[in-house]
C-alpha positions as CSV (number, residue, x, y, z in Angstrom):
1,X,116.5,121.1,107.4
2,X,116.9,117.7,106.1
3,X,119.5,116.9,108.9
4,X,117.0,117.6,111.7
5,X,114.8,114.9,109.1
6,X,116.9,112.1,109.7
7,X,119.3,112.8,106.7
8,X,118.9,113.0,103.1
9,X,118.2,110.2,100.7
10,X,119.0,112.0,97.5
11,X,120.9,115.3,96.5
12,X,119.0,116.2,93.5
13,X,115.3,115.3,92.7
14,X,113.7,114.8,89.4
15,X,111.0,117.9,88.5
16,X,107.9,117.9,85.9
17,X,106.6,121.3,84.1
18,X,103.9,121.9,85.5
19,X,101.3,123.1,83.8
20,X,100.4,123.4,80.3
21,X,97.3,125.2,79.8
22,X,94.8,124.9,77.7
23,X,96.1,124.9,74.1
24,X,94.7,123.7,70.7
25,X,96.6,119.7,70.4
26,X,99.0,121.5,67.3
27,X,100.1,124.1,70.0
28,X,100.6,121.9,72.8
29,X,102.7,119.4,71.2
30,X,104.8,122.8,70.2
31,X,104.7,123.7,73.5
32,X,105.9,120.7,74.4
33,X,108.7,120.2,71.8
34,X,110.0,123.6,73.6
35,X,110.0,122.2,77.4
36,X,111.8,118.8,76.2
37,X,114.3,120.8,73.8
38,X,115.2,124.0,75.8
39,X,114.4,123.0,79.2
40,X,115.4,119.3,79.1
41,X,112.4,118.2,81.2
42,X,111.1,114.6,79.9
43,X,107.6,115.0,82.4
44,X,105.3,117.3,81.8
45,X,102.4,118.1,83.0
46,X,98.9,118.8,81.0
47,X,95.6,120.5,82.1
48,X,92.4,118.5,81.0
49,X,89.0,119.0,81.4
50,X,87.7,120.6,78.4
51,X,85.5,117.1,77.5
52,X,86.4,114.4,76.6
53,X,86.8,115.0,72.5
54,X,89.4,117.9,73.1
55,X,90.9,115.7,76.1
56,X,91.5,113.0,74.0
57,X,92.6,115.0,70.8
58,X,95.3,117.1,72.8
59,X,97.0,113.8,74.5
60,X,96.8,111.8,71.5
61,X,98.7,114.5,69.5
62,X,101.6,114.3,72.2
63,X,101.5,110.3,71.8
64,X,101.7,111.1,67.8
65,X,104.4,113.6,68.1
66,X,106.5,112.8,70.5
67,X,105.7,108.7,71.2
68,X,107.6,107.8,74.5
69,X,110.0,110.5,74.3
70,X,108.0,112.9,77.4
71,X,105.7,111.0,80.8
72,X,102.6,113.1,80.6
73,X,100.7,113.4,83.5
74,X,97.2,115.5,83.8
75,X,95.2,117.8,86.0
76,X,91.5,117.9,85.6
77,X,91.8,120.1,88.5
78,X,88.0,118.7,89.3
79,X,86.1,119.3,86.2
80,X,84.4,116.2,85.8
81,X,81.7,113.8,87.6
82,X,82.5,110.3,88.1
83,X,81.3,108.8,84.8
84,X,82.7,111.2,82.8
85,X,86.1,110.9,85.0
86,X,86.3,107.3,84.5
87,X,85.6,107.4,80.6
88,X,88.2,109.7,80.5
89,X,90.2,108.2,82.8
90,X,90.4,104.9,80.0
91,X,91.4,107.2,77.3
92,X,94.3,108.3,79.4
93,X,95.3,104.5,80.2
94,X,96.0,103.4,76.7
95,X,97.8,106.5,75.8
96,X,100.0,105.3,79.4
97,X,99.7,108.7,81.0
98,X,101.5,108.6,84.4
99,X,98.7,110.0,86.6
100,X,95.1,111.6,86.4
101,X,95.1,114.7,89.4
102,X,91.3,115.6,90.5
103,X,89.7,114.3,88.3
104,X,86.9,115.3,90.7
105,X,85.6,117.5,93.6
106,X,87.9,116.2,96.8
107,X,85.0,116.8,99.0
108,X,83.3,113.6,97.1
109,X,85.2,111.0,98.6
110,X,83.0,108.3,97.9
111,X,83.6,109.5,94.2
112,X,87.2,109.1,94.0
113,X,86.9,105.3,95.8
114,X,84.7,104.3,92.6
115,X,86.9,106.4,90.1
116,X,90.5,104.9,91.6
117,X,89.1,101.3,91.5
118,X,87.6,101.5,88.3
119,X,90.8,102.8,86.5
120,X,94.2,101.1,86.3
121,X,95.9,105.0,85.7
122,X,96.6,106.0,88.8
123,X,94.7,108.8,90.6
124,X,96.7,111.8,92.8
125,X,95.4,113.8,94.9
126,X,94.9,116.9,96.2
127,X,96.2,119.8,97.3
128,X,92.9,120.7,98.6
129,X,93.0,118.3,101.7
130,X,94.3,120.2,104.7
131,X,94.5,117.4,107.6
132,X,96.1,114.5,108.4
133,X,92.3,113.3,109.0
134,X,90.6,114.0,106.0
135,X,94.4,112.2,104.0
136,X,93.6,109.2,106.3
137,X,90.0,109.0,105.4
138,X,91.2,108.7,101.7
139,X,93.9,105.9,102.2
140,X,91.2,103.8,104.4
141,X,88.5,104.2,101.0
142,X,91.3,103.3,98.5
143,X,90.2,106.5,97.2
144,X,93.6,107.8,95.9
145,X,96.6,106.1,94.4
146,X,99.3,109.1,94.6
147,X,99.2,111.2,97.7
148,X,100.2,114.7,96.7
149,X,100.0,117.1,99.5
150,X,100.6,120.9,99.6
151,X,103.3,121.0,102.5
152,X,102.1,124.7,103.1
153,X,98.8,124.0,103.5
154,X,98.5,120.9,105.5
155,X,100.7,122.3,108.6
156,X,104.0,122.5,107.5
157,X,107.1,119.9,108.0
158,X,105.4,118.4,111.0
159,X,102.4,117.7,109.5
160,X,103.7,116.6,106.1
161,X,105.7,113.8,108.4
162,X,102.6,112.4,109.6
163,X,101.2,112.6,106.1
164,X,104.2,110.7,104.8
165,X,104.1,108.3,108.2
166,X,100.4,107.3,106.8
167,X,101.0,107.2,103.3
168,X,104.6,104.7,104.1
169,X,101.8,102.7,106.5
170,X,99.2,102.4,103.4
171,X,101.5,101.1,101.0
172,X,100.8,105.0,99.1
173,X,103.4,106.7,97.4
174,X,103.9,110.6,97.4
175,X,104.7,113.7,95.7
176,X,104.0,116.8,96.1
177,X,102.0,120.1,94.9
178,X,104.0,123.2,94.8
179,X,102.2,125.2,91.7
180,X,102.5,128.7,92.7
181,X,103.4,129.1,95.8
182,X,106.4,131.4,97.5
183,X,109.6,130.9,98.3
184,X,109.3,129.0,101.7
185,X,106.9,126.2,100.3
186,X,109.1,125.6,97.6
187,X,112.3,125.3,99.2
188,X,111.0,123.2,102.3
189,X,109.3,120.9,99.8
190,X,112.9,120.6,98.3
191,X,114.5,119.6,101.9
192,X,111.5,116.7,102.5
193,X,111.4,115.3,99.5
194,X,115.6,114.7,100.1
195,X,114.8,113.4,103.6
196,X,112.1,110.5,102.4
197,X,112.9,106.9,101.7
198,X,113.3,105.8,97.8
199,X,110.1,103.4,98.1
200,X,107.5,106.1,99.3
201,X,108.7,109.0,96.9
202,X,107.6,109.1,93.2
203,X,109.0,109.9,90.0
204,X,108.6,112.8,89.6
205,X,108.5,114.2,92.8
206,X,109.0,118.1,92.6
207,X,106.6,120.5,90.5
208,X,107.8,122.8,88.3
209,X,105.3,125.7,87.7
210,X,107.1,127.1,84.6
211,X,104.6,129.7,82.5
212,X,104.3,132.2,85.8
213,X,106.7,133.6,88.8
214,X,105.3,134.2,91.4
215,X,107.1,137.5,92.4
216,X,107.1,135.8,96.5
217,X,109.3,132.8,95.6
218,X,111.6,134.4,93.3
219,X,112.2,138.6,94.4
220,X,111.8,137.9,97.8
221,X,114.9,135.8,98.0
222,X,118.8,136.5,97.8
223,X,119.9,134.2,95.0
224,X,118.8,131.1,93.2
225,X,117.6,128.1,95.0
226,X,115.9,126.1,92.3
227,X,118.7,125.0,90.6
228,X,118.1,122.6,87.3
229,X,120.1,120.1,85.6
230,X,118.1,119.2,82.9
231,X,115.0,118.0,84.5
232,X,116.8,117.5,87.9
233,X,116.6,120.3,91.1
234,X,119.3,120.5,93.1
235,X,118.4,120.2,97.1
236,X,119.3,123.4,98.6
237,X,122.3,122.7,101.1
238,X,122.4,126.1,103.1
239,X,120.8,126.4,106.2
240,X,118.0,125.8,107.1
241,X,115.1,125.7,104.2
242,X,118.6,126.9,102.0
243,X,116.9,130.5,101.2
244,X,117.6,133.9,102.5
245,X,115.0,136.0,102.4
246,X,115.7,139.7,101.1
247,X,113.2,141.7,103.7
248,X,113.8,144.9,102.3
249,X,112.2,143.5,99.0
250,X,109.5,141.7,101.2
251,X,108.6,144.8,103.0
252,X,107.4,146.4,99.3
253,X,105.1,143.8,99.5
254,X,103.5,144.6,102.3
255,X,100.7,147.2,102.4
């Protein structure tokens, strides 16, 4: 697929663990310790939005631990209101976290323009915005900092160019949500991300939902198309997406 894109930019693409849940700080810095020392991953992801105390307690054990050694990001996943969102958002700046996701609501754009300009960490966002419209609405507020779409849920390849197309035009750059989702979401995520230009990718640019399988991306498929080195996914080079879907197994799900 990333032929019919224009070519690929990359071969490989760097993925974060996404997510650690909500944990006591000793546990998630274990946790942690785990992802960096079996799994080789140097970004992980952390859910927040427990208050600010346990917020602050939890990243600041990481810092502790670990210093420099992992890029934290974090998903409030829209637990706060702004004040409390931006007083977090401070905490997170001077322990250099890479990105704050929803901090807030994305129906409250207005919300995330005084959040992103108050804060020097930036602010992603959201796999909870469907259209190329409502995307353009938050580039034109400076309301987001990191565009991270849901290529299933906005419209597919198509629409995920014109997201891009805006986000290259605003000066924006992208990554993406994956989280749970099957098979064909996370291998045509894989075959974008290759066809986009260095300067409107981030790093990290593929999510790695680690704790759960989702039985439709992983039993619904013949073979394995999420291929790590370390904390680096192969881009699948079959045809296509680079999946073959096993229908025999699909049909089980189907009721």
């Amino acid at each position: 697929m990333y032929k019919l894109l224009g070519g690929a930019f990359r071969d490989r693409v760097k993925a974060y663990a996404s997510s650690v849940l909500f944990m006591n700080p000793e546990d998630t810095v274990k946790e942690i310790e785990r992802l960096v020392q079996e799994g080789g991953f140097r970004y992980v992801k952390i859910k927040i939005g427990r208050g600010y105390d346990m917020d602050k307690a939890v990243i600041k054990a990481i810092r502790d631990s670990l210093g420099n050694e992992v890029e934290i990001m974090v998903d409030a996943n829209t637990a706060y209101n702004v004040s409390t969102a931006v007083k977090v958002g401070r905490m997170l700046e001077k322990y250099d976290v890479l990105w704050f996701e929803e901090p807030v609501p994305p129906d409250n754009i207005e919300a995330y323009s005084r959040i992103a300009k108050a804060l020097d960490v930036p602010i992603a966002a959201a796999e909870t915005l469907f259209t190329k419209y409502q995307w353009l609405e938050f580039m034109i507020k400076e309301a987001v900092d990191i565009v991270m779409p849901d290529i299933a849920r906005v419209g597919g390849i198509t629409e995920a160019m014109r997201i891009a197309a805006l986000a290259d035009a605003f000066g924006i750059p992208m990554t993406f949500h994956v989280g749970l989702s099957g098979a064909a979401c996370r291998a045509a995520t894989l075959q974008f991300i290759a066809s986009l230009p260095s300067h409107i990718t981030f790093t990290p640019t593929y999510e790695y939902y680690y704790i759960e399988k989702n039985p439709l991306a992983y039993e619904v498929v013949n073979g394995t198309f999420e291929i790590f080195k370390k904390d680096d996914v192969e881009v699948p080079g079959k045809p296509g997406l680079g999946i073959e879907l096993n229908e025999e197994k699909l049909r089980g799900y189907v009721s």
